[in-house]
C-alpha positions in Angstrom: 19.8 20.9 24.5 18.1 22.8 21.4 15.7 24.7 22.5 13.0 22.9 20.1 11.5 19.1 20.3 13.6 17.0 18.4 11.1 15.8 16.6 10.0 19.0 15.4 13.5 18.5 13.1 13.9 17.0 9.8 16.6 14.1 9.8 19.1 16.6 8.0 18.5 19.1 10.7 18.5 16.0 13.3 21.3 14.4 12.1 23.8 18.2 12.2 22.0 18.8 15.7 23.4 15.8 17.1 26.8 15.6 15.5 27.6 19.4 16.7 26.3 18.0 20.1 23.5 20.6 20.3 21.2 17.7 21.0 22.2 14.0 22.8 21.1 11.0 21.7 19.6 9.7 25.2 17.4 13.6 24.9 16.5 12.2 20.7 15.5 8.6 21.5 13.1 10.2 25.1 11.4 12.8 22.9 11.0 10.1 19.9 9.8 7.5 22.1 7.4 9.8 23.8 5.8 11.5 21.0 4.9 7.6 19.9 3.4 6.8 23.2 1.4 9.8 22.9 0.2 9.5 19.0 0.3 5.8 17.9 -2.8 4.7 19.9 -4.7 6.5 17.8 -3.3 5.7 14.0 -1.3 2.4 14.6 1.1 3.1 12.3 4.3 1.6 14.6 4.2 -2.1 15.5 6.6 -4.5 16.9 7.8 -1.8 19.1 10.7 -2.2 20.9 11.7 -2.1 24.9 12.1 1.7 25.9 15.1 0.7 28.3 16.9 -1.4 25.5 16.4 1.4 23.3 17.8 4.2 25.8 20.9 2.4 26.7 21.6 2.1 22.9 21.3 5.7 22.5 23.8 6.1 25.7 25.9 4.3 23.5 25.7 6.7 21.0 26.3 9.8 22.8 29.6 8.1 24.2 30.9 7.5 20.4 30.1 10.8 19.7 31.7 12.2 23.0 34.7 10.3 21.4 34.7 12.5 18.2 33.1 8.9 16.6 30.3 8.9 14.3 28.7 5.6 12.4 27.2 7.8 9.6 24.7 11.0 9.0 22.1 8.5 10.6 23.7 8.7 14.0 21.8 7.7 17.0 18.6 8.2 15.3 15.7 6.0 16.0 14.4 4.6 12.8 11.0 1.8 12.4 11.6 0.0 9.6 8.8 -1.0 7.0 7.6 -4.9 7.9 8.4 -6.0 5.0 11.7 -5.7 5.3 13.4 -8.3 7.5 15.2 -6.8 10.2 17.6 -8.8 12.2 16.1 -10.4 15.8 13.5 -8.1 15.6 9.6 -9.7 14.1 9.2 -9.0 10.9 5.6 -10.2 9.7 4.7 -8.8 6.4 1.3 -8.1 8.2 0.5 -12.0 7.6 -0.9 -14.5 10.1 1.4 -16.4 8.4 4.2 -14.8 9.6 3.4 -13.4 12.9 6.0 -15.0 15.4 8.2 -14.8 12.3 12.1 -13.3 13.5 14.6 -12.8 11.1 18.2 -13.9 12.0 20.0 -11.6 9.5 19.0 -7.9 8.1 18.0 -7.4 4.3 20.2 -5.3 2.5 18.2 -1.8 2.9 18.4 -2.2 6.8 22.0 -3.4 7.0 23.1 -0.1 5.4 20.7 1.8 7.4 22.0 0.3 10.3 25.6 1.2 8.8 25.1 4.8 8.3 23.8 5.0 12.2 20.3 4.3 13.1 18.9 2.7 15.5 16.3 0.4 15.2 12.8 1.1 16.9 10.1 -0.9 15.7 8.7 -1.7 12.4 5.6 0.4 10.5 2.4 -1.1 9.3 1.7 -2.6 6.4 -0.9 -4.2 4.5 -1.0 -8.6 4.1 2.2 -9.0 2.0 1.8 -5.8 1.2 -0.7 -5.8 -1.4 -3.2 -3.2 -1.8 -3.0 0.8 -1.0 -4.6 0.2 2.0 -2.9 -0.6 5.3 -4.6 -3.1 7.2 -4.3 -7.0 8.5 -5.4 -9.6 11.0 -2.1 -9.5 12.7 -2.0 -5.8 13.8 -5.5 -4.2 12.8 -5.6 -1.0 10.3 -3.5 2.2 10.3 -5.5 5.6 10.8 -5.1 8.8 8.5 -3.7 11.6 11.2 -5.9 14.1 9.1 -9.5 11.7 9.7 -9.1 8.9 11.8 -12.1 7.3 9.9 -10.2 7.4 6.7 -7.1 5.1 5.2 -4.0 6.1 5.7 -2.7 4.5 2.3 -0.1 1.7 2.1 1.5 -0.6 1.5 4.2 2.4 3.1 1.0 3.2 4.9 2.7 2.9 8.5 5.9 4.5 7.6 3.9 8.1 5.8 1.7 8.1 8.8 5.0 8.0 11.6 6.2 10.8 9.6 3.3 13.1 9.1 2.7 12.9 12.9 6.8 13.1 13.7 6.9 9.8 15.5 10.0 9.4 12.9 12.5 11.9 11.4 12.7 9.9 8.0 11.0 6.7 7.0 11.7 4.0 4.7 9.2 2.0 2.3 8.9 0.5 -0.4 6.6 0.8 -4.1 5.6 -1.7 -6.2 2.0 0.2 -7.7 2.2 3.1 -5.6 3.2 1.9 -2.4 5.8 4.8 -1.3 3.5 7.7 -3.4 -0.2 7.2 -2.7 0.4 6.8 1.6 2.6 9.8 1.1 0.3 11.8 -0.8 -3.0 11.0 1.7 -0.2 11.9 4.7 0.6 15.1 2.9 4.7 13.9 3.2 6.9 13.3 0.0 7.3 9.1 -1.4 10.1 8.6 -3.9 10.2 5.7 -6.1 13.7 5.4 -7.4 14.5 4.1 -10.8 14.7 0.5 -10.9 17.8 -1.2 -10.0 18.9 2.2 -7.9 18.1 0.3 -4.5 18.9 -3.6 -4.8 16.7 -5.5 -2.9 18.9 -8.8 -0.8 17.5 -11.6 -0.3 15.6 -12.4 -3.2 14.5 -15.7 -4.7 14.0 -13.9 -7.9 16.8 -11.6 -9.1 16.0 -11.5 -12.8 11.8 -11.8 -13.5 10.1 -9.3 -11.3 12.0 -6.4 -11.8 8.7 -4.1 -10.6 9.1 -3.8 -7.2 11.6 -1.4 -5.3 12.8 0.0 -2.1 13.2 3.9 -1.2 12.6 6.5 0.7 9.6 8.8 2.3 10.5 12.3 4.2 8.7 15.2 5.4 11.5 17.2 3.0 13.1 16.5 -0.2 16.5 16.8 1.5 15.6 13.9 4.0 14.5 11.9 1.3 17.8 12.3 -1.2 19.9 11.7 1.9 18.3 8.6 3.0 18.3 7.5 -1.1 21.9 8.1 -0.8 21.9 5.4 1.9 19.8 2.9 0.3 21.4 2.6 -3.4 24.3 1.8 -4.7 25.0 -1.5 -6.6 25.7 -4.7 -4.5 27.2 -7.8 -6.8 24.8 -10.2 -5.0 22.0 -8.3 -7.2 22.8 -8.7 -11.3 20.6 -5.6 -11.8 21.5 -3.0 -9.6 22.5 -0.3 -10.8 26.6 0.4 -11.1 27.8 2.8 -8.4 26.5 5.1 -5.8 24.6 8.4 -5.1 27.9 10.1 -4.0 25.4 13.6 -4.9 24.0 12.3 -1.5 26.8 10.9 0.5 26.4 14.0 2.5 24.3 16.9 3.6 26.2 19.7 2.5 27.0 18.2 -0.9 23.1 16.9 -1.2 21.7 20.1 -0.8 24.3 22.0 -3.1 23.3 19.2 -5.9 19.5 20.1 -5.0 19.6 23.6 -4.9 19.2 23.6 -9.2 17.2 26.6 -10.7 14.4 24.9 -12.5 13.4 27.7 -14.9 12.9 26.3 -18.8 12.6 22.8 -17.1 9.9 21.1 -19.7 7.0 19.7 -17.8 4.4 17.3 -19.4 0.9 17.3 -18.0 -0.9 13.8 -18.4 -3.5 14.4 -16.7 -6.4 11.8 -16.2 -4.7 10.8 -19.7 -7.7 11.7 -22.2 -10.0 10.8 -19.8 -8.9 6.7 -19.6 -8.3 6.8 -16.0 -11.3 7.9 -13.3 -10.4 10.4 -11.3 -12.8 11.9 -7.9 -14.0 15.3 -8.2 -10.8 17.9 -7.0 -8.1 16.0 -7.5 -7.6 17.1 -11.1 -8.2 20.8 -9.5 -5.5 20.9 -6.8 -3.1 19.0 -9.0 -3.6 22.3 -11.8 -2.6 24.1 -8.8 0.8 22.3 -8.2 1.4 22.6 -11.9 0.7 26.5 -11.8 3.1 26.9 -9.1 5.9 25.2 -11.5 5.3 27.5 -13.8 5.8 30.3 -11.5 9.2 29.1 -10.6 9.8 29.0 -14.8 9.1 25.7 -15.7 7.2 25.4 -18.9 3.9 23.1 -18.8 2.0 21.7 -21.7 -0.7 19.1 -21.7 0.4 15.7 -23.3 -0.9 12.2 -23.6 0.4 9.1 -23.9 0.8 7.7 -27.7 -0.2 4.3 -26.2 -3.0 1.5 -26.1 -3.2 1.7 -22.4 -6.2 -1.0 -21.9 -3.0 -3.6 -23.6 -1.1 -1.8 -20.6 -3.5 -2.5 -17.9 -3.6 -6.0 -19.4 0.4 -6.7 -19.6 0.9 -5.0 -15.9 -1.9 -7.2 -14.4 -0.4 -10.4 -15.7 3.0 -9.5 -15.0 1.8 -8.9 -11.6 0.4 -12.1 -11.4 3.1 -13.9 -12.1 5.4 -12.4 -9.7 2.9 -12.7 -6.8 2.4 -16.7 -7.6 5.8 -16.8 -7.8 6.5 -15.1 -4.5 3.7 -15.2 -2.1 2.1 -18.2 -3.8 5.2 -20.6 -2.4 4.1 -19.9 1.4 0.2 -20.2 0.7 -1.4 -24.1 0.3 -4.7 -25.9 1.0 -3.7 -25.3 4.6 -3.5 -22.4 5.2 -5.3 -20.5 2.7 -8.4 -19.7 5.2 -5.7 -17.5 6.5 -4.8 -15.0 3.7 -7.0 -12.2 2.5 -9.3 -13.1 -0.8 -7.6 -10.6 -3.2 -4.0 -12.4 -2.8 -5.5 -15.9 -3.3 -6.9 -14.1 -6.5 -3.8 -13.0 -7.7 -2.4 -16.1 -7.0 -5.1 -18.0 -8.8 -4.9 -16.2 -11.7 -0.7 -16.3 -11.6 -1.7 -20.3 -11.9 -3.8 -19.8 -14.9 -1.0 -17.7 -17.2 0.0 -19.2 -20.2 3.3 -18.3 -21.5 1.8 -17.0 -24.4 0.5 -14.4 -22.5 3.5 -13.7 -20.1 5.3 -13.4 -23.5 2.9 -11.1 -24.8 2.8 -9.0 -21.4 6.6 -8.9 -21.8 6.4 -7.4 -25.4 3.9 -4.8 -24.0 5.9 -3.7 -21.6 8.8 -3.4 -23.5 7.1 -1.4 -26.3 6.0 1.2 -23.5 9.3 1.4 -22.6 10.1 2.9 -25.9 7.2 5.0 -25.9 7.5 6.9 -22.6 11.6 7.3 -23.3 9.8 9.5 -26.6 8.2 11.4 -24.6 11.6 12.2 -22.7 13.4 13.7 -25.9 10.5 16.9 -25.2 10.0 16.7 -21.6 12.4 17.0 -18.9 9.4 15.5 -16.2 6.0 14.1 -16.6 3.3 14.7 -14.0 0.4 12.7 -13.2 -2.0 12.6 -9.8 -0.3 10.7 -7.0 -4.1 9.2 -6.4 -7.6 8.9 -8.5 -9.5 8.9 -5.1 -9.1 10.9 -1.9 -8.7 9.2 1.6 -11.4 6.3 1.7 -13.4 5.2 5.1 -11.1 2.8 7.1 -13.6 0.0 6.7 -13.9 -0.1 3.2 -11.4 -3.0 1.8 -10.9 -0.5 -1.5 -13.2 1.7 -3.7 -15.4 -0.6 -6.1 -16.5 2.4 -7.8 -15.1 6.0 -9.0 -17.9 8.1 -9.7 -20.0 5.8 -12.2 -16.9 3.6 -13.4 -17.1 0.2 -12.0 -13.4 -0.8 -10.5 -12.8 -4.6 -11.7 -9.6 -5.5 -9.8 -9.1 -4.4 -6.2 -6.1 -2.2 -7.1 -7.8 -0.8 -10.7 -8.3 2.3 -8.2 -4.3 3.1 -8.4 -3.7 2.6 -12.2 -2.4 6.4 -12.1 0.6 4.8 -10.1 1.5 2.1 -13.0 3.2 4.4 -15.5 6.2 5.1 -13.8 6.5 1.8 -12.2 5.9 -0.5 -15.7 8.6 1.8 -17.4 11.1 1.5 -14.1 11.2 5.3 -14.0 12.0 7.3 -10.7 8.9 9.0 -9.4 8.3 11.0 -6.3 5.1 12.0 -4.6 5.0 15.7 -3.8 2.4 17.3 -1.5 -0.3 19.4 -3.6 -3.4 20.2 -1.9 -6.6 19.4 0.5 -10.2 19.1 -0.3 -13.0 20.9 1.5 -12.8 18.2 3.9 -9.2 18.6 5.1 -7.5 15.4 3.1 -4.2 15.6 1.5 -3.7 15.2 -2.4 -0.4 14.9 -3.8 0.9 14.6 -7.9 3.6 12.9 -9.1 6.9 14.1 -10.6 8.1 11.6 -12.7 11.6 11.9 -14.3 13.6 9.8 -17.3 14.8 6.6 -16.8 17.3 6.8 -14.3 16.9 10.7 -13.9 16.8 10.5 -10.0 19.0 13.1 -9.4 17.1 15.2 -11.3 13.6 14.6 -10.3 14.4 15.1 -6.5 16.3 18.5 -7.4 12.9 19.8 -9.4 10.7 18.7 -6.7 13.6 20.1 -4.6 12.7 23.8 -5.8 8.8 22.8 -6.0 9.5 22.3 -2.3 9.9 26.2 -1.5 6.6 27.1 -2.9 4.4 24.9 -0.7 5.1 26.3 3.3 1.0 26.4 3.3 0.4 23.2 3.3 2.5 22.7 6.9 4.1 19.2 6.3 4.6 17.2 9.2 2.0 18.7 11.4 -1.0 16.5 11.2 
């Protein structure tokens, strides 16, 4: 056996580990399993978790395949939780809905089946806010998930479960999911990187809506940019079943020696645009701005050139488009399982959305549409100067675990409960790929992170910058919360 814990390992390192046989499968799945007896009690961030003996005799399985010079894929033998939203074959998948509690799947969605193909096996499942909505992972069906760094605080969401798992290395690699946020803000309060991919990159299967939503996506979270393009690699790729995925695969990714010759890019003269709190329109808490100058600094010292830059854009007619374009896909979605009956049994800011989803006119939808195009146009202008934009991953730092979300920033009144996580919108509204890179800690101890957000469908691109930003940040020891 290696003479380290397995789960001191990345999932690149894992993965080479146990195909040269330096590590079993049975000695991966033991240390796994026992690092999340002894840390989940205290953060909850693994639920639904499965029988240790089922578990072990898969991994015998394993070991035998590879004693047989077999291997299922770069994921081989290792244990994975996957994110509960994500249906996962004969395993409970309950979106963290009463709803949906004794709810078990009878086929995988799309992301898990080729997980599953490329080798992994399946633990559990990770935390996750009701349905998902709101950067802040807690619900009546398995209580809240803790920050490692402050058990009093949030650990972020709706990815909340999977950042946590990986910041206390409970898993090698995690997957998620982002629709405002949700695979950047957990990572950046977990102190792990969150990539949001470009729209289309990762098809999402089953869907009842393949052509409307177009706002939410799959991806990958890791504890190293290396873990996180190889699990991308895994995820995307086009499927026919899903009109707007996009054409082809990451074959940059398809493995680890060709993944980290496509990362290993010298980023000096790479043009980085500062947005900062964006002319002061968004609220920001005191030291975020601070240790996000700091991340910039440190791309400049690896020769990228930064300049502050603002968006040439009405962004309260933003705010306005994305909020009704997020009702309508939440009414349109959640509002199908929710009814007279059963609404005493889901959280007050989703019967919100859906109310106000039941309230659009198509005037407005029309006119949210419009917007969003338009902003399209305006942040692929900003592209023609800038090789990557950069914004704060978060406008507030870890917030007490009791507190449903921050009502005020400073002196700002927030309106909706997710007015807090605006900074995540830009990227998301204009289906650009985005990743959540670890920047700092306030005097308190709490992780900050900033985004690096790259031209449409420049995924490649943003994970090799943040790929050398990487190097410069062995201080901030990822993974050991």
């Amino acid at each position: 056996m290696l003479g380290v814990d397995p789960t001191a390992l990345g999932a690149a390192d894992l993965s080479l580990a146990i195909h040269s046989r330096e590590v079993s499968c049975l000695e991966v799945m033991a240390a796994f399993l026992d690092r999340i007896e002894l840390r989940n009690p205290s953060v909850n961030a693994i639920v639904s978790l499965r029988d240790r003996d089922e578990l072990m005799t898969e991994a015998a399985e394993c070991d035998e395949e590879i004693a047989a010079d077999l291997s299922r894929g770069w994921m081989h033998g290792m244990p994975q939780a996957i994110k509960d939203l994500a249906g996962t074959r004969g395993l409970r998948t309950t979106m963290g809905s009463p709803l949906f509690a004794d709810h078990v799947p009878e086929r995988d969605d799309l992301m898990v089946a080729r997980m599953r193909r490329a080798g992994c096996l399946i633990v559990g499942k990770t935390n996750v806010p009701e349905f998902g909505k709101g950067s802040h992972t807690f619900n009546e069906v398995f209580g809240p998930t803790r920050n490692p760094y402050d058990l009093g605080r949030t650990a972020g969401g709706s990815s909340g479960g999977a950042a946590v798992a990986l910041a206390t290395r409970m898993l090698p690699v995690a997957d998620g999911s982002d629709y405002m946020g949700s695979l950047r803000n957990p990572a950046a309060w977990n102190n792990v990187f969150g990539f949001r991919p470009s729209q289309g990159r990762v098809p999402a299967w089953p869907s009842t809506d393949q052509y409307l939503s177009q706002m939410g996506t799959e991806g990958p979270m890791g504890r190293s940019v290396i873990d996180v393009a190889m699990l991308l690699g895994t995820q995307a790729g086009h499927d026919p079943r899903v009109p707007l995925s996009l054409d082809g695969r990451l074959t940059e990714f398809a493995d680890i020696d060709t993944a980290r010759r496509t990362l290993d890019v010298d980023p000096e003269g790479t043009r980085v645009g500062w947005l900062g709190d964006l002319g002061g329109h968004l609220a920001l808490e005191p030291g975020i701005e601070a240790v996000c100058v700091d991340g910039l600094a440190r791309l400049a010292e690896l020769g990228c050139t930064v300049e502050a830059v603002g968006v040439d854009f009405p962004l309260d007619d933003l705010w306005d488009a994305w909020l009704t374009w997020r009702h309508m896909v939440v009414v349109s979605g959640i509002g199908a399982s929710v009814n007279d009956g059963n609404r005493h049994l889901v959280k007050p800011e989703i019967l919100w959305e859906i109310d106000q989803g039941h309230a659009l006119t198509l005037e407005r939808v029309n006119r949210a549409a419009t917007i969003r195009t338009r902003y399209h146009e305006a942040m692929a202008g900003l592209f023609l100067h800038f090789d990557a934009l950069v914004l704060p991953t978060a406008q507030v730092w870890p917030f007490p675990v009791e507190e449903r979300w921050p009502t005020h920033i400073g002196t700002r009144e927030m309106d909706t409960y997710h007015r807090w996580m605006e900074v995540t919108l830009y990227a998301t509204f204009a289906g650009l790929p985005s990743i959540s890179v670890p920047v700092g800690f306030d005097e308190r101890g709490l992780p900050m992170g900033m985004q690096l957000i790259g031209a449409p469908r420049a995924d490649v691109e943003v994970l090799a910058l943040a790929h050398a930003y990487e190097r410069t940040i062995g201080h901030l020891a990822i993974g050991e919360a």
